[in-house]
C-alpha positions as CSV (number, residue, x, y, z in Angstrom):
1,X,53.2,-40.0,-21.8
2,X,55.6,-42.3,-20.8
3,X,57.1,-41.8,-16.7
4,X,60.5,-42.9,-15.5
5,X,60.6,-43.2,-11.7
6,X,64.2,-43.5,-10.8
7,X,65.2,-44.1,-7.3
8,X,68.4,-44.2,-5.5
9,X,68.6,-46.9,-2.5
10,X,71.2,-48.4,-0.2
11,X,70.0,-50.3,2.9
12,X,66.1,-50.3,2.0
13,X,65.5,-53.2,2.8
14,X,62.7,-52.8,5.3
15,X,60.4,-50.8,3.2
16,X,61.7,-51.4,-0.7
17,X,59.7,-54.1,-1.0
18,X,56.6,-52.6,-0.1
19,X,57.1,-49.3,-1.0
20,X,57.7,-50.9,-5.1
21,X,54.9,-52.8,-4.7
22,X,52.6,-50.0,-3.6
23,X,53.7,-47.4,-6.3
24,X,52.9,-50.3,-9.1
25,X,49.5,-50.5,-7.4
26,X,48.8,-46.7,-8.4
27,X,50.8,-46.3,-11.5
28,X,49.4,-47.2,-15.3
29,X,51.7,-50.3,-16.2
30,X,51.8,-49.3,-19.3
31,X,53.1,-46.2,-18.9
32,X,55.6,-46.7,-15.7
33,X,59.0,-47.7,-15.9
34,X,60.3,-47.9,-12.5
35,X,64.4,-48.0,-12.2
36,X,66.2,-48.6,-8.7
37,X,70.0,-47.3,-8.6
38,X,71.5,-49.4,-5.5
39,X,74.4,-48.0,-3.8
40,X,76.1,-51.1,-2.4
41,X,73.7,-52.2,-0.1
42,X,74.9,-54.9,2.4
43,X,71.3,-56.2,3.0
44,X,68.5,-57.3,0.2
45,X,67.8,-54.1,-1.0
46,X,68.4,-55.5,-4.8
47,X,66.7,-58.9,-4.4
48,X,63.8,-57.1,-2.9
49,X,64.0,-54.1,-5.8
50,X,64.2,-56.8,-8.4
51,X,60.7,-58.3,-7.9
52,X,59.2,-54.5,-8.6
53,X,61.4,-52.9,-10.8
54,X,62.2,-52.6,-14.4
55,X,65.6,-52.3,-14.4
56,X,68.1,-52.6,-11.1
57,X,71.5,-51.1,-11.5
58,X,74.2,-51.1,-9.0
59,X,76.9,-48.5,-7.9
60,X,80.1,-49.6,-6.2
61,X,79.8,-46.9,-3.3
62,X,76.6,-45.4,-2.1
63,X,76.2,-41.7,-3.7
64,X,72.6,-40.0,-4.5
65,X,74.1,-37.9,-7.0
66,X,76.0,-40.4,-9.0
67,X,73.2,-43.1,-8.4
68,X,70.4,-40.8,-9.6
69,X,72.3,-39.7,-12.7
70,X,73.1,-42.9,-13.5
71,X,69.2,-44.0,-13.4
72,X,68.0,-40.4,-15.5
73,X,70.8,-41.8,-18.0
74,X,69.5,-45.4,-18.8
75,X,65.4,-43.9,-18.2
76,X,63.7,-44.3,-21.3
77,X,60.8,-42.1,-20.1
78,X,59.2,-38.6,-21.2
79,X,59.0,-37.6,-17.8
80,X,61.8,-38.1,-15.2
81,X,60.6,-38.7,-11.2
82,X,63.2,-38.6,-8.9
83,X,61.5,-40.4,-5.6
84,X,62.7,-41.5,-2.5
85,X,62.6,-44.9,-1.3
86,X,60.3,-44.8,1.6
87,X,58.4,-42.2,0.2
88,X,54.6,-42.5,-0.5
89,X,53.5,-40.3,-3.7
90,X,50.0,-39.0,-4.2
91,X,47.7,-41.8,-5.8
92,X,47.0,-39.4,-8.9
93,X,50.5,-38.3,-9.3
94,X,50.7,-39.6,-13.2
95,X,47.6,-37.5,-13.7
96,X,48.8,-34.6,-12.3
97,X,52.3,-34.7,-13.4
98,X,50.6,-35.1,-16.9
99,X,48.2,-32.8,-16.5
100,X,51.1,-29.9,-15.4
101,X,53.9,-31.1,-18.0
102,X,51.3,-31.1,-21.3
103,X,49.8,-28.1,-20.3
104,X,51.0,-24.4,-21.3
105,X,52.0,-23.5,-17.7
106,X,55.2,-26.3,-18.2
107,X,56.6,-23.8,-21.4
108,X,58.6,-21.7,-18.3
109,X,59.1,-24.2,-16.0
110,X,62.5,-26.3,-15.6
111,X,61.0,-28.5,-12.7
112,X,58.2,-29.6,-10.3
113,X,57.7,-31.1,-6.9
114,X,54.7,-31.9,-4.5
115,X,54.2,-30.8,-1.3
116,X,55.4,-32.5,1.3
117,X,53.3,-33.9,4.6
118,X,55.2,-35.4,7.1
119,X,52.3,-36.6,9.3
120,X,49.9,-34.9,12.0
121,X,51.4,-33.2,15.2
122,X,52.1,-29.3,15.3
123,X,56.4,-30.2,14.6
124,X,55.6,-32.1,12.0
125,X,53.2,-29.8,10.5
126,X,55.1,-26.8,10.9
127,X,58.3,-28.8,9.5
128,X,56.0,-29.4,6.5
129,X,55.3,-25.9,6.1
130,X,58.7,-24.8,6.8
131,X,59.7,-27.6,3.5
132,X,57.2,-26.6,1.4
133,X,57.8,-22.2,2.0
134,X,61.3,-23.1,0.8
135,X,60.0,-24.8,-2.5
136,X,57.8,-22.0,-3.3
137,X,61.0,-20.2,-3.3
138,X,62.6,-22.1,-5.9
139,X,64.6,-25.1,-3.8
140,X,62.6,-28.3,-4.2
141,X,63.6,-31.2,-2.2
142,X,64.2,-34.7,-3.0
143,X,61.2,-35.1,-0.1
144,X,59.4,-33.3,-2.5
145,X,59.6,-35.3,-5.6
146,X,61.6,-33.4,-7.8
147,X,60.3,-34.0,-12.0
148,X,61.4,-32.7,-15.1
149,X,62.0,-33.9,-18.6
150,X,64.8,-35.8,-20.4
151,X,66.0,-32.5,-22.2
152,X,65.6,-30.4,-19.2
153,X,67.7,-33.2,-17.1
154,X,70.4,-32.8,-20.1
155,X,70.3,-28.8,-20.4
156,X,70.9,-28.2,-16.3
157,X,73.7,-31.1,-16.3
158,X,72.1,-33.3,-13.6
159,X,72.2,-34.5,-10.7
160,X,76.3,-33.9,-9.2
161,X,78.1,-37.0,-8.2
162,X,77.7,-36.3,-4.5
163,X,76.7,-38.5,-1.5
164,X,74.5,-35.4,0.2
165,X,73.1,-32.0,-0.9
166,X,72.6,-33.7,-4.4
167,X,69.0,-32.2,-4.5
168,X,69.4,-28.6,-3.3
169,X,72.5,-28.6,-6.3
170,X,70.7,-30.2,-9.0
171,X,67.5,-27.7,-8.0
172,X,69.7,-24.8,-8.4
173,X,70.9,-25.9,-11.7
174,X,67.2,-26.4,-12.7
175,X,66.1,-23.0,-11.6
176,X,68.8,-21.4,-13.7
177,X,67.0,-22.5,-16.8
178,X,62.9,-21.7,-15.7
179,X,60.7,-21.8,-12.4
180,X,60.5,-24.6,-10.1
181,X,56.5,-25.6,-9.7
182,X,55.5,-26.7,-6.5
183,X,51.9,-28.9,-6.9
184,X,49.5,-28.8,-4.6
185,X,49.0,-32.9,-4.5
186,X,50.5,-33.9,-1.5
187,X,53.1,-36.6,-1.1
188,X,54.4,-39.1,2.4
189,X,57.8,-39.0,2.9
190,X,58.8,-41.5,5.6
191,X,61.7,-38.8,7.2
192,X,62.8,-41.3,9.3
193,X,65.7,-39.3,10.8
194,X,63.5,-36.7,11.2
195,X,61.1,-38.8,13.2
196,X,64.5,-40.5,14.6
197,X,65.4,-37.0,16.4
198,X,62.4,-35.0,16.3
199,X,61.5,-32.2,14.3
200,X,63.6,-29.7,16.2
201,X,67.0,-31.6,16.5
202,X,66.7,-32.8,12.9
203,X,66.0,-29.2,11.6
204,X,69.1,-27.9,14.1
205,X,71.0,-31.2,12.3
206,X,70.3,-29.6,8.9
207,X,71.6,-26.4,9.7
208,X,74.5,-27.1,11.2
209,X,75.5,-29.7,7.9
210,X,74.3,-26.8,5.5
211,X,76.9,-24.7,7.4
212,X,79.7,-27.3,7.3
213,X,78.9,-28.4,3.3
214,X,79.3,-24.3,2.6
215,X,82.6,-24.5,4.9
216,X,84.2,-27.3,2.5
217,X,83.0,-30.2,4.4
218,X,83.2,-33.6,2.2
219,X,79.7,-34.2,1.3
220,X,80.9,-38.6,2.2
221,X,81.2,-37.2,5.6
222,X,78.0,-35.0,5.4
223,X,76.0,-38.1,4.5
224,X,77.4,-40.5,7.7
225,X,76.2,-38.0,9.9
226,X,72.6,-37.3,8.1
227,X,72.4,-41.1,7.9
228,X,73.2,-41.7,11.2
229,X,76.4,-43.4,11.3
């Protein structure tokens, strides 16, 4: 079985180069192809990516939605991973992905995630709870991992071409065709705004963007804010 990592970057500078190079250190080269989707960064992000990845592309705006659907489109894989930049996956996620996807538990399933740690400290932990009780509702994060096949990807329509909320759409449009699996493997997202403004303030942040994106908000403006422009 044959993985496609895509990832979506703009300004990654600081931890592309090491995040790549740690994710080749657990992944089966032969069976890895790892694809970065840059968004216009203005620093080294694609000089960086280059060294690691199989194929670098490059967008002429930054946009999630349009820079992860453009990697799921040239991904050559039988399995799809969307994965964040500065996120850390578990060391045994081909194996379990594999493991889940070949067995007969995948035939209802549209989609599958891991669950999320964002680090010691009661915030954290109950943030991580608080992620992870809203995937085993059906709404997997891109924190999470989100995986699913070629034909699935094709069936749901994708990832929308929008700078934020990308992942709660395209997870809606996977749940309408089976379940969304949350795995018990955990995986390290770095949250850096989260760590930025604390557990509390970013979780207040998220609501109050959730409630302007459902009020019409332009989903460019949504992501300034979340990214802290």
């Amino acid at each position: 079985m044959k993985f496609s990592v895509i990832i979506a970057t703009w300004n990654e500078s600081a931890q592309i180069y090491s995040a790549l190079r740690r994710l080749r250190q657990i992944s089966q080269p032969y069976s890895t192809e790892i694809i970065v989707v840059d968004g216009a960064s203005t620093d080294n992000t694609v000089e960086l990516a280059r060294q690691w990845a199989d194929q670098t592309l490059s967008m002429p705006s930054a946009n999630r939605g349009a820079q992860l659907d453009a990697g799921a489109r040239k991904a050559t894989g039988d399995i799809l991973f969307f994965l964040r930049a500065d996120s850390q996956p578990p060391s045994q996620w081909q194996q379990s992905l594999e493991h889940f996807w070949l067995s007969g538990h995948s035939r209802k399933a549209s989609g599958t995630g891991f669950s999320v740690d964002y680090g010691s400290g009661l915030s954290y932990r109950l943030a991580s709870r608080m992620a992870n009780w809203r995937a085993w509702q059906g709404l997997i994060s891109a924190d999470h991992g989100l995986c699913t096949t070629p034909e699935i990807y094709r069936d749901s329509g994708g990832f929308p071409a929008v700078a934020y909320g990308e992942d709660m759409a395209f997870s809606r449009r996977l749940a309408k065709l089976g379940r969304l699996v949350l795995l018990k493997d955990m995986i390290w997202p770095a949250a850096r705004r989260m760590r930025q403004l604390g557990p509390t303030r970013f979780l207040a942040e998220r609501a109050w963007l959730s409630l302007r994106s459902k009020l019409g908000a332009s989903p460019d403006d949504l992501w300034r804010v979340s990214s802290g422009l």
